[in-house]
C-alpha positions in Angstrom: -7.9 -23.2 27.8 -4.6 -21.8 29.2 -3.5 -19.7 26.2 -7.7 -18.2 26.3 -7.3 -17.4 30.1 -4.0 -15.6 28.9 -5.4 -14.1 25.9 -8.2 -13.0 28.1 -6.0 -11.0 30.7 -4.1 -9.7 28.3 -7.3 -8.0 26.4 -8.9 -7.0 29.7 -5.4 -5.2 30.4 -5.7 -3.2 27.0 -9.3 -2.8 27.5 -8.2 -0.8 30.6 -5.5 0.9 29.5 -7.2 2.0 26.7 -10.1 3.7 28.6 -7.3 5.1 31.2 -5.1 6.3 28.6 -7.6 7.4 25.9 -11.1 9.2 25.4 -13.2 6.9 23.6 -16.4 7.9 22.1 -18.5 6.2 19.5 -22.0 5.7 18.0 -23.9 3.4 16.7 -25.7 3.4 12.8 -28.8 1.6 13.0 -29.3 0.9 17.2 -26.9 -0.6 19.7 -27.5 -3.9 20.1 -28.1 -5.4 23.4 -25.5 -7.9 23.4 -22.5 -7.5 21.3 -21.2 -11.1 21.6 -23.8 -13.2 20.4 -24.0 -14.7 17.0 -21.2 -11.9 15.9 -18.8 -14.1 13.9 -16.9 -11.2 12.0 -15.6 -7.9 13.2 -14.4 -6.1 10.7 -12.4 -2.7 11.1 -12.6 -0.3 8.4 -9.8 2.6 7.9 -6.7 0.5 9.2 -4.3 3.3 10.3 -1.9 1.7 12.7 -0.7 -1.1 14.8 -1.8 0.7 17.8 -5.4 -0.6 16.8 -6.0 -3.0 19.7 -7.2 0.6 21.2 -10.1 -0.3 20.3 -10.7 -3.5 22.6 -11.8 -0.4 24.7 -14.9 0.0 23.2 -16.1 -4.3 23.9 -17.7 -5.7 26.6 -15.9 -8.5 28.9 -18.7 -11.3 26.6 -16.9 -9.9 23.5 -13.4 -10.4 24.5 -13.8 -13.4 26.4 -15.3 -14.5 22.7 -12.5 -13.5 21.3 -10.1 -15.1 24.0 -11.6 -18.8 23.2 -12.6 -18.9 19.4 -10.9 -15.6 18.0 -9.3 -15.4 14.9 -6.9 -13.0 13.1 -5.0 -12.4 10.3 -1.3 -10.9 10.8 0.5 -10.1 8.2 4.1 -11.5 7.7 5.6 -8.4 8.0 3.9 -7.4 11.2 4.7 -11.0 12.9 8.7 -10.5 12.1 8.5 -7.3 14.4 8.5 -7.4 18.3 5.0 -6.3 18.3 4.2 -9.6 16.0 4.6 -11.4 20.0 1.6 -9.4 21.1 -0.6 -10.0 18.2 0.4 -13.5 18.8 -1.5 -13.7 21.6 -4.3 -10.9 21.3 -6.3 -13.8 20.1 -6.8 -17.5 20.2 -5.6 -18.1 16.4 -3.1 -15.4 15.2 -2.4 -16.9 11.7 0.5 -15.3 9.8 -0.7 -14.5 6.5 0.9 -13.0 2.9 -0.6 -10.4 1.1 -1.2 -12.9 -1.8 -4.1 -15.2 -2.2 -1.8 -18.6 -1.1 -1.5 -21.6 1.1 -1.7 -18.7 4.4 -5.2 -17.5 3.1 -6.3 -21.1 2.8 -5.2 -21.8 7.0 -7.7 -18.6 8.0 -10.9 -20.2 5.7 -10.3 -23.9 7.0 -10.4 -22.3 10.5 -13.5 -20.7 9.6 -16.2 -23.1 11.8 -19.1 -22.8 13.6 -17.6 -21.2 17.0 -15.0 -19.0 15.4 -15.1 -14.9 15.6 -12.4 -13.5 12.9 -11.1 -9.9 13.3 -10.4 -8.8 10.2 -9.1 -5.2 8.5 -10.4 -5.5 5.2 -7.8 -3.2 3.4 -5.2 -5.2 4.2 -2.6 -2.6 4.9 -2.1 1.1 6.8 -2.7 4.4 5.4 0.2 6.6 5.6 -0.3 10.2 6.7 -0.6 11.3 3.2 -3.7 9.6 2.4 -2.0 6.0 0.5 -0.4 2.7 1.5 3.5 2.0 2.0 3.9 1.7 -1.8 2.0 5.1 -2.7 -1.4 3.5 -3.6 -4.7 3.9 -2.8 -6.4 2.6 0.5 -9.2 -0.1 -1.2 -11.3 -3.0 0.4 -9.8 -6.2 -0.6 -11.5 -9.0 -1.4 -10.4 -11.8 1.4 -13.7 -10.6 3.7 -15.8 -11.8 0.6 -13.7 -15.4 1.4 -15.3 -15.2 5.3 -18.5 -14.3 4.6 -19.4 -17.4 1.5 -18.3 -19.5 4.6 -20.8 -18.1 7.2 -24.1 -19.3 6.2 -25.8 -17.0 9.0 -24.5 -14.6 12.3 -23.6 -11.3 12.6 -21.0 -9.0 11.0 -20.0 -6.3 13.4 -18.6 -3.1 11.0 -15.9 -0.8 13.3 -15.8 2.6 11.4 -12.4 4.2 12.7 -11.8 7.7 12.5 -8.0 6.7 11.9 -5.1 6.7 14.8 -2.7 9.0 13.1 -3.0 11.7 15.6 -2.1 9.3 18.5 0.7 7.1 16.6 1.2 6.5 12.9 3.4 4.2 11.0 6.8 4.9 11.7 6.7 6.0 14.8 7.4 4.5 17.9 5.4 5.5 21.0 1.8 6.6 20.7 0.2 9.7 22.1 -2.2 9.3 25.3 -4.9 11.2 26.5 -6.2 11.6 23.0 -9.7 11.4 21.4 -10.4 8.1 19.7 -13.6 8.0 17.7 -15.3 5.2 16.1 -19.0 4.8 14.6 -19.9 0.7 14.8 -22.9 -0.9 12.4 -24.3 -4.7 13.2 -25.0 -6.3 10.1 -26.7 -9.6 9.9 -24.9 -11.9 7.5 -27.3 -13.8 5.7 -29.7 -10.6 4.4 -25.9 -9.2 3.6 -25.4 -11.9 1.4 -28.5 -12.6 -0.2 -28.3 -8.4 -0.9 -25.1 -8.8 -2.4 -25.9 -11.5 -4.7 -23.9 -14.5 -3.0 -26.0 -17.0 -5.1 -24.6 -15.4 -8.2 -20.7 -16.0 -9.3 -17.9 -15.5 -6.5 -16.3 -13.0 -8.8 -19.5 -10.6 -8.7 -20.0 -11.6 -5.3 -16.4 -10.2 -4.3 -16.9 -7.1 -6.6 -20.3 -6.4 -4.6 -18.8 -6.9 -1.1 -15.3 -4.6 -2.2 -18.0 -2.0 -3.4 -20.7 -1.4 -0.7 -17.5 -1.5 2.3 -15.8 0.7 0.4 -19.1 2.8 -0.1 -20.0 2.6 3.8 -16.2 3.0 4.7 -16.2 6.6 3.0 -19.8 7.4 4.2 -19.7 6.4 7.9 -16.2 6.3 9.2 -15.5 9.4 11.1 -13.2 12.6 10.0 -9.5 11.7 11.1 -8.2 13.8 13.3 -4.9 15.7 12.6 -1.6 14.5 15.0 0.1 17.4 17.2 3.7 17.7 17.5 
């Protein structure tokens, strides 16, 4: 309970900062929901830009975070964790857990901590976009299949979908200190799990299954996340 009360603060204290620092705006494809806390058991954040992300604890309610405080969990990369910032993400959540880019031993420790409380943050690509448009190794920015992993865990709950219009203009990778007083603009989706699944075939092989779900978020991730906006120097 210590380490939640901690995580808490320390998300309320980027929620702030955030809204201080930063013009938020966002909206919502199919309806806001009332409440964005319950039954979510996946957020997932589409167009990973930079490490400068957590911006976006902005945008949640106190129900959200305090969710996230007590039963969050995240996958960090390895390379993020062995950087100073790898302490913050430590605590950003209740269960940081370092992970490879490979599917290994690490991705085994997120599914068994897949239960019936748990909320996993996720950013399904796997890696940041570089200002010209591909990852560190010059490829191109795809869905990977590790959220298909999450979801055949989750009988039933919600999926929230955060479609980022990227944070390049504000800090990208590289660079140190990020840009305040910037616009940061999101469009957010609620999906319900279960009629996700049963739409995307989970009863038919996990292979087809994974294909289906790396297809329609790559499909909604091109269609609904907003125009990035250009950094000024």
């Amino acid at each position: 309970m210590i380490k939640a009360v901690i995580t808490f603060a320390l998300l309320v204290g980027v929620r702030i900062l955030s809204r201080l620092f930063f013009r938020l705006e966002n909206e919502w494809i199919g309806g806001e929901p009332e409440d964005y806390a319950a039954g979510t058991r996946i957020v997932a954040v589409l167009n990973h830009t930079s490490l400068y992300e957590p911006i976006i604890a902005g945008y949640a309610p106190f129900n959200l975070l305090w969710k996230f405080a007590r039963h969050g969990v995240l996958p960090v990369a390895e390379k993020t964790m062995r950087r100073r910032i790898g302490l913050f993400f430590a605590f950003l959540v209740r269960y940081p857990i370092v992970v490879t880019r490979q599917r290994d031993a690490t991705w085994d420790k997120v599914l068994n901590r897949v239960d019936s409380r748990t909320l996993v943050i996720i950013l399904p690509e796997g890696r940041m976009k570089r200002r010209n448009g591909l990852d560190s190794q010059g490829r191109e920015m795809t869905v990977r299949g590790g959220i298909a992993d999450i979801l055949e865990a989750l009988p039933d709950g919600r999926m929230l979908v955060v479609y980022s219009g990227g944070l390049h203009h504000i800090q990208a990778p590289g660079e140190l200190l990020p840009r305040a007083f910037k616009t940061v603009r999101c469009r957010m989706e609620m999906v319900d799990i279960a009629e996700y699944k049963r739409a995307l075939g989970a009863e038919d092989s996990q292979a087809d299954f994974r294909a289906a779900v790396i297809a329609d978020l790559t499909r909604r991730r091109d269609a609904h996340c907003p125009a990035e906006q250009k950094a000024e120097f």
